[in-house]
N, C-alpha and C positions, 0 to 999 in steps of 0.2 A: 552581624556581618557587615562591614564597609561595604562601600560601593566597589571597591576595586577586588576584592574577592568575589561579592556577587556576583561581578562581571564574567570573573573567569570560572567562575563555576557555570554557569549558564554556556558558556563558549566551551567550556570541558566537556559539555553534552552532546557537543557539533563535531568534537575533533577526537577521535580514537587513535590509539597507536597505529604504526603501518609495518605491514610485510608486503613480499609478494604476493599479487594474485594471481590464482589461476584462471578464474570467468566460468568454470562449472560448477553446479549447487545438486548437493545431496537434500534430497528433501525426509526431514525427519517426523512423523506423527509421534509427539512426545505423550499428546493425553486426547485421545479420543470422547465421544461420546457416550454412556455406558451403554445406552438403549439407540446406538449406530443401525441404519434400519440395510436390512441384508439386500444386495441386487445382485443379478448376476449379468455382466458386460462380458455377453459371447463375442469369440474374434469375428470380423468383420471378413465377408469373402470377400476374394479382392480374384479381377476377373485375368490378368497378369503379371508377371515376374516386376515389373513397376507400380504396380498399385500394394503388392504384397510386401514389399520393402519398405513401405513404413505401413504402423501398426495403428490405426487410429480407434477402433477399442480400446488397448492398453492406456492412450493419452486419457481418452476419455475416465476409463478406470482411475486411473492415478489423480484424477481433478476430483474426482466424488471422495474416493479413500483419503485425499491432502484436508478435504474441508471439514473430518471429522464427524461428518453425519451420516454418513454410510459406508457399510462394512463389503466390499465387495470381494463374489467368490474367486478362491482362489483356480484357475484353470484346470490342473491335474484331476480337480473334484468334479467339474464338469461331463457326463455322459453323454452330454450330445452337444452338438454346433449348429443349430438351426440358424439360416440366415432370414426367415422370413417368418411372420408370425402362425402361416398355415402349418409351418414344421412343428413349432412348439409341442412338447410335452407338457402341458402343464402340473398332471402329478407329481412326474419326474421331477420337477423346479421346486414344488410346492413340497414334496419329502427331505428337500435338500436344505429348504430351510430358508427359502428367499421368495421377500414380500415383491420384489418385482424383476423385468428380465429385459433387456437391451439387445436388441440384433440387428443386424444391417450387414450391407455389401458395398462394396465400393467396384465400379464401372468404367472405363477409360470413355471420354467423350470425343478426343481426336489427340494431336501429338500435346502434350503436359496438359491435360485437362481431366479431369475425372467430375463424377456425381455419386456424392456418397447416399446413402438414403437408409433409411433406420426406421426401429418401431420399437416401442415402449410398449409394455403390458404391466398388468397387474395380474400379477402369478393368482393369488387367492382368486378374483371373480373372473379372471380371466379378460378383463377389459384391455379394448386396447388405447391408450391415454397418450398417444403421440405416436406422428406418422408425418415424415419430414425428408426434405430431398437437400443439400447445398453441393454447389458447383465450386470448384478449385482446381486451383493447377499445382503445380508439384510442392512450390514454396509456400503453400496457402494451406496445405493440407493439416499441419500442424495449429493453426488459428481454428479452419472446421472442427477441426477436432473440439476445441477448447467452445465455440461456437454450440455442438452437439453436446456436451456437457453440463452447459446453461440454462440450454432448451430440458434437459433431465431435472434439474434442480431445482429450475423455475416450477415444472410440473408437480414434481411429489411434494415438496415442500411450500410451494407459496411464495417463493423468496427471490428475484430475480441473481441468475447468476452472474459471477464478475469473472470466470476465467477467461475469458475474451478480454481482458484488460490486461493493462503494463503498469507495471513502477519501475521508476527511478531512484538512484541510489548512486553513493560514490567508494568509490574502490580506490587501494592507497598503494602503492607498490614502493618496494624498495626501502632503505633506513638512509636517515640523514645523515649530512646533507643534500643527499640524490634520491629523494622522494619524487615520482609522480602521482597526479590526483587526476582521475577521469570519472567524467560523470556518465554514466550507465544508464542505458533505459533497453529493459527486459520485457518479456512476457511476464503476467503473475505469479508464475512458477520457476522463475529465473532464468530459463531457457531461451535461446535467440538474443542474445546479452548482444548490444554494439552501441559505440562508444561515440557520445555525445558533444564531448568537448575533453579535449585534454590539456594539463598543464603540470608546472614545476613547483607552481604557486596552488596553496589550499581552494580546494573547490566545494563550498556547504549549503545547506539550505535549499534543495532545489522544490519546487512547486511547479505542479500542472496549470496552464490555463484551465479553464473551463468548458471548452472544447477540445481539450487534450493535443490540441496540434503546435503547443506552445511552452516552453520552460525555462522560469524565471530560476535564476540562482545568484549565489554570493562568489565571486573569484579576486582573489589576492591578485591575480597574475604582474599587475602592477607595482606589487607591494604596498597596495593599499585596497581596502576594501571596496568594491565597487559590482553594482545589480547590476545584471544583464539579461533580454530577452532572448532567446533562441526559440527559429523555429525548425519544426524537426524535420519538415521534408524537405527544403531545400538549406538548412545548415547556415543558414543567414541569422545574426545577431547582431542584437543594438544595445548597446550600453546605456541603460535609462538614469541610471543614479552612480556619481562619483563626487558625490560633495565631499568638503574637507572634512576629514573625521572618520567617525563607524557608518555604514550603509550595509544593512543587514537584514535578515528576515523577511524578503519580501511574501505576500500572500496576494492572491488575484481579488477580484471584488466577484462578485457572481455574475456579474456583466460584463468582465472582463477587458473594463475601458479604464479601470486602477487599479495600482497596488499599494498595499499599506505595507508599511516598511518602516524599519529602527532608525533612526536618522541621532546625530550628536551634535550639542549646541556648541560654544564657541570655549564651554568651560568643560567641555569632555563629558556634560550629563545627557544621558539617552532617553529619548520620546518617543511616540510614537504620532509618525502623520500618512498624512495619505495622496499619492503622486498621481494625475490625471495624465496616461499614457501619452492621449494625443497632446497638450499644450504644455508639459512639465510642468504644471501650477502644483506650490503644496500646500497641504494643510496642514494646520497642527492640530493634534486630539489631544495629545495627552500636555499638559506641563505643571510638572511636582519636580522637588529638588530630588526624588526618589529614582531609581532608576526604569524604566518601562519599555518593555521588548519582546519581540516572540505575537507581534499580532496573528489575528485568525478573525475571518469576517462570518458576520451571521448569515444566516440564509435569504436574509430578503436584504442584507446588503444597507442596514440603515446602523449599525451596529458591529462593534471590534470587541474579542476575546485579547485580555494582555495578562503579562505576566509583570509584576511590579515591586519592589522590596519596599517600596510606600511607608508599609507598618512593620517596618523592622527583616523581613525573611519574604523571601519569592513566595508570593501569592499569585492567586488569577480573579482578574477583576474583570469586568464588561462594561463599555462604555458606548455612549451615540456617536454619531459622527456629526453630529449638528455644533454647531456652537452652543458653549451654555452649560450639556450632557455634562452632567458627574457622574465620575465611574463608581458602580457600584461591587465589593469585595464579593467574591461568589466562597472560594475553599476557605475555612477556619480551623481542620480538622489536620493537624500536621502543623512543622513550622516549615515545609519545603512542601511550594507545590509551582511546576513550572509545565511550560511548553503546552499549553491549551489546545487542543483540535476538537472541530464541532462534528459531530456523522451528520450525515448528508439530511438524514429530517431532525435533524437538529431536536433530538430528543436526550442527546447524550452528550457528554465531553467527556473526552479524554486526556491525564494528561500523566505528568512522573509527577511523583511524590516521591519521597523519603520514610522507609518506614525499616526500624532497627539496622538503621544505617547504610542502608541500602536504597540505591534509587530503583522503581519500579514502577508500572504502568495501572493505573487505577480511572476507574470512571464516574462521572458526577450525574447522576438521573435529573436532567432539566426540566423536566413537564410535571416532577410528584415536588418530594418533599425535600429531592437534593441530596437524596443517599446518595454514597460514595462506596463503592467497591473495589479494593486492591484487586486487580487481573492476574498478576504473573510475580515470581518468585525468585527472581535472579538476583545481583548483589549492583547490574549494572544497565540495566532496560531503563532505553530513551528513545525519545525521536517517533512516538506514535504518530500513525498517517491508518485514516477508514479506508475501509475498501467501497465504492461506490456505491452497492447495497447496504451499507455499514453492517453487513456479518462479522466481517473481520476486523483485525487491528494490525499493519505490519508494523515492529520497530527493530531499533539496534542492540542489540545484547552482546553478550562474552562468552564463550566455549573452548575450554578450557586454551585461554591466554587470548585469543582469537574473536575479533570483530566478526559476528555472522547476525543474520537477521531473522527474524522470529516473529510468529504469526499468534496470535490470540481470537477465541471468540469473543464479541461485545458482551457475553455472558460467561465468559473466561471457563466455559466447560471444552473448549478444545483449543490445546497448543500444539505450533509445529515451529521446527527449524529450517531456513535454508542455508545451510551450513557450505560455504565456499571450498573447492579442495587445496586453496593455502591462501592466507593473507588475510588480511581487511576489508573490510562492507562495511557502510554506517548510512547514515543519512537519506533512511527510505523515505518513497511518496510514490501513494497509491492515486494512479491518473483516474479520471472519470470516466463514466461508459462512452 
């Protein structure tokens, strides 16, 4: 493959066709766990007609049920509603077939404030393994929620939870030539969707800081490529990189005082270097007549994941950032392996491969021997981003015609859809806690 198709096949991985969006997600559990451990998330008493109007059990449910590790009971099956662990039946729970039980009440603490407060058991011994109060007001209720969820997950399993987190993601509306492109940051469930930046011009590659309060992405708006920071609470952006050429792909450093980015020489070949926020000094990492793109920094930050056609077909190599570092070739196993991302302990990469013609989301075990596991099964998964516990994997996929995004375990035993109700979604990234 030439340089000028690898280009555009790497860039084909950024840009999905467009419709309309709607900005609501159906969320789909396509492959559960087999041995999903049973709970049961009684509804929460809620003490008036405004605490009872939203349902913070059910949130809670639906975050445990989405992650694929627990089977939570269905209501109608429910005999009783105990808000407090003194109510408990525990036979009753324990005939029913659930290893543990969720209750709580929600409280009005003056005008839009509440305190939800809950308690966790373990049906079998009867333990009680969590006992927690959070305070919110009306618009916060739906966050508590996702907050009490984490608090359950982190508990039975060991794992800290992410639903208390966002990703980012861009939405396409409209056929050309009156396309718009917004970039979107949601809760991890897609819900509370509001819109980041918009334009007429393609908007790709977006990345969290590492404080989450910040998002670097790529925007045409100019007609030319060009990196820009945004922050998110006050909507202020600074345009860091507009060199002549591609400026592309930026990634944060773990310190969050650079980013490493695709930058084009004066002959159209792409490198990778690395831009120091405060002084605009750059560096160059990478220079082969080879094409090299799609940076990803390691965890301690002395070191870049790239993607490279180097030896003929998109590989992922690892290089230092020092002067001197040669990069060394990490995948052999395919002749298509692009878009590298690290999980947060960087025990794993993830990236797309090409396998029966098909691109799809596979992972590389960095700490053993370098196995490699194809994750998911579609004909068009890209764009993998970890979830900050690295349980998860979100990326972009296709349903039937349709740009929707789609969730993987890092042990590809549970997948889910968040399927839009019309249009286009690509270009996920899962922010940090």
């Amino acid at each position: 493959m030439n340089k000028t198709r690898l280009l555009i096949a790497l860039l084909g991985l950024l840009s999905l066709g467009a419709r309309s969006w709607g900005g609501e997600f159906v969320v789909e559990v396509t492959r559960g766990q087999d041995d999903a451990i049973p709970i049961a998330i009684v509804p929460f008493m809620a003490a008036d007609a405004a605490a009872s109007s939203f349902d913070v059990a059910q949130v809670v449910s639906d975050d445990l049920t989405r992650s694929g590790r627990f089977k939570s009971m269905d209501r109608p099956d429910m005999v009783e509603t105990p808000h407090i662990g003194a109510s408990i039946g525990f036979d009753d729970w324990r005939r029913l077939g659930n290893d543990y039980i969720l209750v709580g009440q929600m409280q009005p603490q003056g005008p839009d404030r509440y305190n939800i407060s809950f308690e966790l058991y373990n049906v079998l011994n009867r333990q009680r393994l969590l006992g927690y109060q959070i305070s919110a007001n009306r618009a916060g209720l739906r966050l508590a929620s996702h907050q009490v969820a984490d608090m359950v997950f982190d508990k039975i399993l060991g794992i800290r939870g992410a639903f208390a987190t966002r990703i980012a993601y861009v939405s396409v509306l409209g056929t050309l030539p009156n396309r718009t492109y917004r970039l979107i940051v949601a809760d991890a469930d897609g819900e509370n969707p509001h819109i980041v930046m918009q334009s007429n011009e393609p908007l790709m590659s977006p990345a969290w800081s590492p404080d989450g309060q910040s998002l670097a992405y790529v925007s045409f708006e100019a007609r030319l490529p060009s990196v820009y920071v945004q922050f998110l609470k006050t909507g202020e952006r600074q345009r860091v990189s507009a060199r002549a050429g591609v400026n592309q792909a930026p990634a944060w450093s773990p310190d969050a005082k650079k980013l490493a980015l695709t930058l084009s020489t004066r002959d159209g070949n792409l490198d990778v270097y690395v831009l120091d926020l405060a002084t605009q000094a750059l560096t160059r990492v990478t220079d082969d007549p080879g094409i090299d793109t799609e940076p990803q920094w390691s965890k301690d930050g002395q070191s870049l994941y790239f993607t490279s056609d180097r030896a003929g077909g998109p590989q992922i190599y690892r290089v230092g950032i020092q002067p001197g570092d040669h990069p060394r070739r990490l995948t052999f196993q395919g002749s298509y392996n692009a878009r590298p991302r690290v999980s947060p302990d960087e025990s794993q990469l993830a990236f797309v491969t090409q396998e029966d013609g098909a691109y799809r989301i596979a992972v590389m075990d960095l700490k053993g021997r370098g196995d490699v596991q194809t994750l998911t099964k579609g004909r068009f998964d890209v764009s993998p981003s970890y979830a900050p516990n690295g349980a998860m994997i979100i990326y972009a996929s296709r349903d039937r015609g349709r740009g929707v995004l789609a969730l993987v375990s890092s042990d590809g035993r549970v997948q889910e859809r968040l399927v839009s109700s019309e249009g286009e979604v690509q270009e996920p990234a899962w922010s940090p806690f």
